[in-house]
The first five atom37 places (N, CA, C, CB, O) and aatype in JSON, in Angstrom:
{
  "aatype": [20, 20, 20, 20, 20, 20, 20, 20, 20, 20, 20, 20, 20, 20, 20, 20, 20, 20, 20, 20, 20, 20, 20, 20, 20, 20, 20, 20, 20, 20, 20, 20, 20, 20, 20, 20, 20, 20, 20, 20, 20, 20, 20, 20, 20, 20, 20, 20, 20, 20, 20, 20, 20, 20, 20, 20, 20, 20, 20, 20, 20, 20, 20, 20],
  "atom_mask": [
    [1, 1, 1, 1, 1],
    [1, 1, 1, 1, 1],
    [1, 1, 1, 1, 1],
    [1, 1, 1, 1, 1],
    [1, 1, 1, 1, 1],
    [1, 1, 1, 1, 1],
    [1, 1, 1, 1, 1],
    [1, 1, 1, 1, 1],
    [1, 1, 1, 1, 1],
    [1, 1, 1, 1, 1],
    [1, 1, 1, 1, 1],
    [1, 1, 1, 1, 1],
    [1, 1, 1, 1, 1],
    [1, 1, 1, 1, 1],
    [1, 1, 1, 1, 1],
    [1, 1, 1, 1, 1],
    [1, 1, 1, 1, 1],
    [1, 1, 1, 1, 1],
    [1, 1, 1, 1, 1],
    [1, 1, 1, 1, 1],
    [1, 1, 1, 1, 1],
    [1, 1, 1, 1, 1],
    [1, 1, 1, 1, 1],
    [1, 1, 1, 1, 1],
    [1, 1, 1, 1, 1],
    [1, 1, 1, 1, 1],
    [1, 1, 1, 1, 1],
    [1, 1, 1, 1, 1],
    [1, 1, 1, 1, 1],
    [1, 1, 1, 1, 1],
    [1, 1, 1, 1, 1],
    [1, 1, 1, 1, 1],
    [1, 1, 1, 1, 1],
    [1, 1, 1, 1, 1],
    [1, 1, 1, 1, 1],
    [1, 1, 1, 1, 1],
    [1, 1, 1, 1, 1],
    [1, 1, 1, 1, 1],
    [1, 1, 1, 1, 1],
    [1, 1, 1, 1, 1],
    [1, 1, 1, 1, 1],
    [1, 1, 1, 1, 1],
    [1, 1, 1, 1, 1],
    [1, 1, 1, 1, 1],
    [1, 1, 1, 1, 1],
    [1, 1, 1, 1, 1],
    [1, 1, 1, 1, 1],
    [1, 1, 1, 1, 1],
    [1, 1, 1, 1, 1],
    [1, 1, 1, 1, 1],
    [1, 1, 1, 1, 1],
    [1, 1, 1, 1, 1],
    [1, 1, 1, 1, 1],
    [1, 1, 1, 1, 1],
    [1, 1, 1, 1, 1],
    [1, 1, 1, 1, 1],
    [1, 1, 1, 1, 1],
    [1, 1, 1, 1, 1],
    [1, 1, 1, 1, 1],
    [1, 1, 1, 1, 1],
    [1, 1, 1, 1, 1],
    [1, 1, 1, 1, 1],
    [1, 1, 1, 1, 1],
    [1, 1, 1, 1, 1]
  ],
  "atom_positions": [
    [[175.98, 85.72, 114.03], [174.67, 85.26, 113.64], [173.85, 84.97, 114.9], [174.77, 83.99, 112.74], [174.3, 84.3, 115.83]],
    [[172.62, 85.51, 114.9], [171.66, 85.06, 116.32], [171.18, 84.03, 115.95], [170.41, 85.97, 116.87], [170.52, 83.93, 114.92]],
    [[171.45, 83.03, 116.77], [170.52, 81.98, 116.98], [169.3, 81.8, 117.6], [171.02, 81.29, 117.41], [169.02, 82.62, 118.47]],
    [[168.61, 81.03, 117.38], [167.22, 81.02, 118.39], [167.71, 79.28, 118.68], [165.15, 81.44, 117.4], [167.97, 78.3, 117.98]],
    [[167.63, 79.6, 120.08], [167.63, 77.53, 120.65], [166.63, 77.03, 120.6], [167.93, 76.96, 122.2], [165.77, 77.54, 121.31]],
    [[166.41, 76.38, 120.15], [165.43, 75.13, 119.61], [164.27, 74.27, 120.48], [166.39, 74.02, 119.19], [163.07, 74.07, 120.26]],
    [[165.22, 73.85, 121.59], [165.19, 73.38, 122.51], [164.41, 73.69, 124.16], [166.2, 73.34, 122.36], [164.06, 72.82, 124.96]],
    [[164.32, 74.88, 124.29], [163.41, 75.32, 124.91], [161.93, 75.52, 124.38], [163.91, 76.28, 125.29], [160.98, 75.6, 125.16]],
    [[161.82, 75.59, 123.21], [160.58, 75.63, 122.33], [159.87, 74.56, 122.71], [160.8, 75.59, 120.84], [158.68, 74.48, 123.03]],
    [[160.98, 73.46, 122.61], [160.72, 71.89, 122.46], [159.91, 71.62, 124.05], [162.49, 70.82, 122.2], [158.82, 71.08, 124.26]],
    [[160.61, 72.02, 124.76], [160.2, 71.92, 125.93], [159.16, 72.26, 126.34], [160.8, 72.28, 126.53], [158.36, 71.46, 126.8]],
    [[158.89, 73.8, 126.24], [157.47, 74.33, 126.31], [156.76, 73.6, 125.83], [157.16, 75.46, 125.78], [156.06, 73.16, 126.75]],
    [[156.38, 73.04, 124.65], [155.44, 72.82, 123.55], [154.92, 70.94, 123.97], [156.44, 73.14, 121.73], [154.08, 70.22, 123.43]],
    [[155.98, 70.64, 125.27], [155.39, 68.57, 125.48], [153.98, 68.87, 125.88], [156.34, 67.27, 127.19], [153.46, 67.76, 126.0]],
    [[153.25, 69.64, 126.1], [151.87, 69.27, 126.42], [150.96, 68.93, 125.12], [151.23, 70.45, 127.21], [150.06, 68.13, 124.88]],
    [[151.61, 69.86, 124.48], [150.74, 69.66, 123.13], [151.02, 68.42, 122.61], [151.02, 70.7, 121.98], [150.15, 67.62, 122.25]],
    [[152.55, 68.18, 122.54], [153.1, 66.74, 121.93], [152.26, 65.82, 122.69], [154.84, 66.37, 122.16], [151.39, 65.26, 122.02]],
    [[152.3, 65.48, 124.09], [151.79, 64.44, 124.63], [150.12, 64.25, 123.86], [151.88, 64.71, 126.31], [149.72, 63.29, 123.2]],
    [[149.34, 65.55, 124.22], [147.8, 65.46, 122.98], [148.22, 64.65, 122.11], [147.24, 66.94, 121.99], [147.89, 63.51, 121.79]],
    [[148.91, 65.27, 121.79], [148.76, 64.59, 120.01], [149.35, 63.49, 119.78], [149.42, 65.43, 118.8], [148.91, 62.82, 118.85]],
    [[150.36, 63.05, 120.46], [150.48, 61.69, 120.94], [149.84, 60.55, 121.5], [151.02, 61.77, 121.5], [150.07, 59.35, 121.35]],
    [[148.64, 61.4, 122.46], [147.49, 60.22, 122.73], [146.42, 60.72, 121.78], [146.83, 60.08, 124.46], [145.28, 60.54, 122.2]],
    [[146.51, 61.22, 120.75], [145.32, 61.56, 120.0], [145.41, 60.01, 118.85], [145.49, 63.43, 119.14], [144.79, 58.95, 118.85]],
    [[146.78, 60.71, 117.73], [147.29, 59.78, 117.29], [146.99, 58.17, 117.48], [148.27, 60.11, 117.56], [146.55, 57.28, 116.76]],
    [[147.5, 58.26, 118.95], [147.83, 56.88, 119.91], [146.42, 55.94, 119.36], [147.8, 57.3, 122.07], [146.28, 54.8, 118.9]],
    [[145.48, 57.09, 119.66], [143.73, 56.3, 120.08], [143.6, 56.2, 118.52], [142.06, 57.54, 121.11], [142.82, 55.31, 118.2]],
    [[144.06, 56.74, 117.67], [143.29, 56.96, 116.03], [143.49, 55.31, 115.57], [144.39, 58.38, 114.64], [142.72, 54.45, 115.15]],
    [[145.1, 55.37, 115.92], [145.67, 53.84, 115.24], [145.5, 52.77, 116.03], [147.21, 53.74, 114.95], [145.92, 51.7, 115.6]],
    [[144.94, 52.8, 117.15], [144.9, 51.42, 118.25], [144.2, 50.6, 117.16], [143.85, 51.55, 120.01], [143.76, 51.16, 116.15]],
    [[144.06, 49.09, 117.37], [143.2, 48.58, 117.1], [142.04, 48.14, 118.03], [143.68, 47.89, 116.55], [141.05, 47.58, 117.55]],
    [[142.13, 48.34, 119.14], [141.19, 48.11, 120.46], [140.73, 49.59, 120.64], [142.08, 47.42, 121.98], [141.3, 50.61, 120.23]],
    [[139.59, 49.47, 121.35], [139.47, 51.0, 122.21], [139.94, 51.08, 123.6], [137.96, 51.49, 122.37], [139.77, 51.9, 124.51]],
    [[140.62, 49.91, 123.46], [141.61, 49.94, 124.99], [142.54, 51.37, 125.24], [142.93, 48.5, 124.92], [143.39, 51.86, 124.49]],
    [[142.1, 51.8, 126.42], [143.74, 52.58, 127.24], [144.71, 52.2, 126.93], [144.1, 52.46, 128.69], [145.28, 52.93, 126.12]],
    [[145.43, 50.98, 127.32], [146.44, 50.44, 127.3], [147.02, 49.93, 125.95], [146.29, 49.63, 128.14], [148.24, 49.82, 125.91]],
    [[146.27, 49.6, 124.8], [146.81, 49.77, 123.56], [147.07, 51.7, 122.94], [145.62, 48.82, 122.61], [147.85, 52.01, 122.04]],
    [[146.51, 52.35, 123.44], [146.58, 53.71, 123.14], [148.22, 54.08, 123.65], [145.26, 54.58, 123.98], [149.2, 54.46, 123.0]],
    [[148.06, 53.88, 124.69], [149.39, 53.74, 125.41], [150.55, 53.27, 124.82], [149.27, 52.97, 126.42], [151.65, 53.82, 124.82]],
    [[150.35, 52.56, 124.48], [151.7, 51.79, 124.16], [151.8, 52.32, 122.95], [151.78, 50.14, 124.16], [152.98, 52.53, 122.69]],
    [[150.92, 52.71, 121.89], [151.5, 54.12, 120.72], [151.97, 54.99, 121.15], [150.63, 54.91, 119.9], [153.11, 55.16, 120.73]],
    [[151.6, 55.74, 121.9], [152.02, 56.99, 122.23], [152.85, 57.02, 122.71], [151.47, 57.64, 122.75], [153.5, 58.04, 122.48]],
    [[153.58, 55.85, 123.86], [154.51, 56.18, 124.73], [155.97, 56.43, 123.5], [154.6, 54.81, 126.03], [156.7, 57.34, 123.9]],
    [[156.47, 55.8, 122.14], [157.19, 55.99, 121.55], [156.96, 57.15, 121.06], [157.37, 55.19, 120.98], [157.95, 57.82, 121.36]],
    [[156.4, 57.65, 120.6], [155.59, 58.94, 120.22], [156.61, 59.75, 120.93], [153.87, 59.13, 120.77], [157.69, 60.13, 120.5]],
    [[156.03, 59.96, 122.17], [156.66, 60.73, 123.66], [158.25, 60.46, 123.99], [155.78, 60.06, 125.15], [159.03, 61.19, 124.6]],
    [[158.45, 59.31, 123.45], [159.94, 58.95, 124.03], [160.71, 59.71, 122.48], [160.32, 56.73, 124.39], [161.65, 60.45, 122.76]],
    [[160.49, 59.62, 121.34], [160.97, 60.27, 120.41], [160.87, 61.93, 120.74], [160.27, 59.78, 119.21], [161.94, 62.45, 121.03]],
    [[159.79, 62.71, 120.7], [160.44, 63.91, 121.35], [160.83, 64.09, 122.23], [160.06, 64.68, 121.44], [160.83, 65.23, 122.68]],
    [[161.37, 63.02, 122.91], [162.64, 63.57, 124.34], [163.45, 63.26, 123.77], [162.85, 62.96, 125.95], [164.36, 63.98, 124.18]],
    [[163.84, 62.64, 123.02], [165.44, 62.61, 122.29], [165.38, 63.34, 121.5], [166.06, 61.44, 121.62], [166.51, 63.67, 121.14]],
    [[164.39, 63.97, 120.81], [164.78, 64.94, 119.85], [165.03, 66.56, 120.61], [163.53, 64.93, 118.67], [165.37, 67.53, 119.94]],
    [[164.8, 66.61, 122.03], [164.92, 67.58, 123.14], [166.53, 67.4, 123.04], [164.06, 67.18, 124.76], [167.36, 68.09, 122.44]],
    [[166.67, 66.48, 123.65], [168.07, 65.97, 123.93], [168.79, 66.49, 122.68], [168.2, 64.27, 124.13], [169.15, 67.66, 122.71]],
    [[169.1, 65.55, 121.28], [169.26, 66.34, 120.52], [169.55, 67.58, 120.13], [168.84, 66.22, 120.32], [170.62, 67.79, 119.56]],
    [[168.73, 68.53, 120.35], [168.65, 69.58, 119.69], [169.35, 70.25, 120.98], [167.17, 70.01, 119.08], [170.24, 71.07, 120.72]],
    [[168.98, 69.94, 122.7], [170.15, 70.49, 123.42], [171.86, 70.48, 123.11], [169.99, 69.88, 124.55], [172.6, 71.45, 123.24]],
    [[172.21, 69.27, 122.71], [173.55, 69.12, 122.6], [173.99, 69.65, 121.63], [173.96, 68.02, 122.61], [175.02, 70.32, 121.74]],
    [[173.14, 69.46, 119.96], [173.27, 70.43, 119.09], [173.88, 71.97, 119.36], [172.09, 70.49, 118.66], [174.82, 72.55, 118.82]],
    [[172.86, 72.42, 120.55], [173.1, 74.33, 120.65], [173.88, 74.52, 121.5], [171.89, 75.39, 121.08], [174.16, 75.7, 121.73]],
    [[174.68, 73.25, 122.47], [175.47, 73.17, 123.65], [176.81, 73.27, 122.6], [175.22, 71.67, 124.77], [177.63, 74.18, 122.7]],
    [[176.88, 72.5, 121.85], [178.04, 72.26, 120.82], [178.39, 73.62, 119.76], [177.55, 70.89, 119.84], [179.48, 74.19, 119.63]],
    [[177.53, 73.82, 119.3], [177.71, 74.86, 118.34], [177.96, 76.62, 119.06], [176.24, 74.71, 117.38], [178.62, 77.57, 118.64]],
    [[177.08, 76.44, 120.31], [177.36, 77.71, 120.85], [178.77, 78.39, 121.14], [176.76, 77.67, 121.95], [179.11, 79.56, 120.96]],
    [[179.34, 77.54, 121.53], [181.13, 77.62, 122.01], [181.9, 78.16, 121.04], [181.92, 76.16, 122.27], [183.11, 78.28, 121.22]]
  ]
}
């Protein structure tokens, strides 16, 4: 069966995530502060790096 890895997709595609992470970020702040924007997004951002992670070990594991 061909696989396609996941994970490089994931990778390519953080610019867009980060957008839309500070897009998001600014929608739900309740300030128009930077720094409340920030602090949404940064979980935002830290969730698709573990889901990078993830999905690496996933195709590291299964490939073998």
């Amino acid at each position: 069966m061909n696989r396609v890895a996941l994970y490089p997709f994931l990778l390519k595609q953080w610019k867009y995530v980060a957008l839309a992470s500070l897009v998001v970020g600014a929608v739900i702040a309740p300030s128009p502060d930077v720094k409340a924007m920030g602090i949404y997004a940064a979980p935002m951002l830290a969730l698709h790096g573990l889901s990078v992670g993830v999905a690496w070990l996933v195709q590291r594991n299964t490939s073998a």
